[in-house]
C-alpha angles and dihedrals in degrees: 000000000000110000102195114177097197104105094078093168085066086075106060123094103272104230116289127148147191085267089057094097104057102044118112121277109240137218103255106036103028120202118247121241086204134006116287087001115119122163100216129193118238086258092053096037085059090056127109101216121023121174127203135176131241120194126178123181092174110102101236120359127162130231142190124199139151120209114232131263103243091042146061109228112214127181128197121196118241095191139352116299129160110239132181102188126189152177123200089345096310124123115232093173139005118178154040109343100201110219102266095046118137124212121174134200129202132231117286090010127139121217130182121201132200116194120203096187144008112314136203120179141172100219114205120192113199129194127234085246101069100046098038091164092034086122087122103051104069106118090014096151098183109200119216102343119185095218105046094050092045081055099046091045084049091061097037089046092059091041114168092002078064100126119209082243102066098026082065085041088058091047088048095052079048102050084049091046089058101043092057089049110125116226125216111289099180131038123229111202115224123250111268117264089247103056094034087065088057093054088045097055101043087056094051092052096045098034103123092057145068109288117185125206089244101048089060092039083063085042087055108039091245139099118240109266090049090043107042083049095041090045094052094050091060104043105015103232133087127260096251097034082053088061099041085048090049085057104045082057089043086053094049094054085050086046097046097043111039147021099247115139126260088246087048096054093045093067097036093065091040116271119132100223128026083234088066099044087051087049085055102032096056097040096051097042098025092243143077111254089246095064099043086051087056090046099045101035122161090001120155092235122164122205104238124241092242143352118280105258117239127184101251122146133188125314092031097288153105126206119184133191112242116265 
C-alpha cells in the first residue's frame, strides 16, 4: 500500500459543525440512532456495501458493538477525535485518530470504542463478498490515509444531492482500496523500557527547546535508524511527533490555568513562532488553542508526564492478527 503523505489537506476536519446532529438523514447515507446501529430497508439489507453516519457532540461517550457475521465494518474519521478502541480487554488503538483515519473490523467480531472528544464518522459495512482474502485485515487502524479521506469528502461534500448509486460507487473504490493494502512483513522489536524511560525523561526535562534525532538516539544507546523504529513501536509515535505531543500537554496546562498569551505560551513549550503552535496544537487536539482555552477555562489541568502510547508501526498504520 502506498502510503503517500502528500495530500495534506487530507488531514484537516472535514466540515462538520454543532448543527450536524439534527440535520435530516438522507436517503443514501442514513444517521445512526446509536453507534454502529443503522435500520436498513429490504432493499438496503440485500446490498453489499451500505454506508451510515455516526455523529457525537458529547465530549467522551462508550460503545459495544459486534460486526455481523456476513460483513466487514470500516470507519473513517471526519474530523480529530481522541479513541482508545478494544476487544476482550485488549487496546487496538490509544490515541489521536486525524480526520481521514481509517480503522476495520471483521465479521463476527466485537469492538468496544471510548471517545475522548467529539466524534464524527462515515460507517461502511461491507459485505464478505466483496473482500474474500480480507483475513489480515481484522484491528487495521489505518492512520491519515489519502484515499479514504478524498472518498469520505467526496460524499459530505454532495450532502443531501448524495444518490443511492454513487454512494454504492464510493463503497465499491473502498472495498478495492482495502483489499491492495500491503500488511507488515517484518517485525521491529520496541525499545526496551529502560531505555524508553530514559528517553522519556529526557524529553520531559528538555521539552521547550530544539531536540534533534540524534541527540535522543545517544540518549538511548542507539544510532538513529535502530533507535527512531525501535522508539515508535513502543510508543507508537514517532520521535519528533512524541515531542510535539509532550508540548501541546505542556500548553494546555499553560491555557487552562493562566491568562499568558498565546504568543507567550508558544515560546514557553518550545515553538519558535505562535503560527506554528496554533498549526500543532490544533492538528494533534482537533481545535485551535483558542478555542480549547475558551472551552477549558480555569481547569485544574495538569500537563501529563508523557503521551499516552498508542500501537502504531511504520507507514501510519496498525495491523493486528485476529484474535
Amino acid at each position: 500500500m502506498s502510503s503517500n503523505l502528500h495530500a495534506a489537506h487530507a488531514w484537516t476536519d472535514f466540515p462538520v459543525d454543532s448543527r450536524d446532529h439534527e440535520i435530516r438523514a438522507t436517503q443514501a447515507i442514513p444517521r445512526e440512532s446509536q453507534w454502529r446501529r443503522i435500520d436498513r430497508t429490504p432493499e438496503q439489507a440485500s446490498e453489499g456495501i451500505t454506508i451510515s453516519r455516526w455523529d457525537d457532540l458529547r465530549s467522551t461517550s462508550s460503545h459495544e458493538m459486534t460486526t455481523p457475521e456476513d460483513r466487514y465494518f470500516v470507519g473513517i474519521a471526519l474530523k480529530t477525535t481522541r479513541a482508545k478502541l478494544t476487544r476482550n480487554g485488549r487496546i487496538i488503538f490509544e490515541g489521536t485518530m486525524p480526520a481521514g483515519s481509517l480503522y476495520v473490523t471483521a465479521p463476527s467480531q466485537p469492538l468496544s470504542a471510548q471517545f475522548q472528544a467529539p466524534c464524527a464518522f462515515l460507517h461502511v459495512h461491507i459485505s464478505r463478498d466483496h473482500l474474500p482474502h480480507a483475513d489480515g485485515l481484522n484491528d487495521l487502524v489505518l492512520l491519515r490515509d489519502p484515499l479514504a479521506a478524498e472518498l469520505a469528502k467526496a460524499l459530505i461534500e454532495l450532502g443531501d444531492a448524495t444518490d443511492r448509486q454513487f454512494t454504492r460507487c464510493i463503497g465499491q473504490t473502498l472495498a478495492m482500496h482495502l483489499t491492495r493494502i500491503e500488511l507488515p512483513r517484518v517485525k521491529v522489536n520496541a525499545l526496551p523500557k529502560w531505555r524508553l524511560r530514559r528517553v522519556e525523561q529526557y524529553i520531559a526535562d528538555h521539552f521547550d527547546r530544539c531536540i534533534s534525532l540524534s541527540e535522543l538516539a545517544n540518549v538511548a544507546g542507539l544510532s538513529r535508524m535502530h533507535f527512531a523504529a525501535q522508539f515508535r513501536a513502543a510508543t507508537g509515535y514517532r520521535p519528533r511527533e512524541y515531542l510535539l505531543t509532550q508540548r501541546v500537554e505542556h500548553a494546555k496546562a499553560l491555557l487552562a490555568t493562566t491568562e499568558q498569551p498565546l504568543a507567550e505560551i508558544a515560546l514557553a513549550v518550545g515553538f519558535s513562532t505562535q503560527a506554528h503552535f496554533s498549526t500543532v496544537f490544533k492538528r494533534i487536539s482537533g481545535q485551535s488553542p483558542a478555542r480549547w482555552r475558551l472551552a477549558n477555562a480555569g481547569g485544574q489541568l495538569e500537563a501529563e508526564a508523557r503521551p499516552r502510547r498508542r500501537a502504531l508501526p511504520d507507514r501510519d498504520w496498525i495491523a493486528s492478527a485476529a484474535a
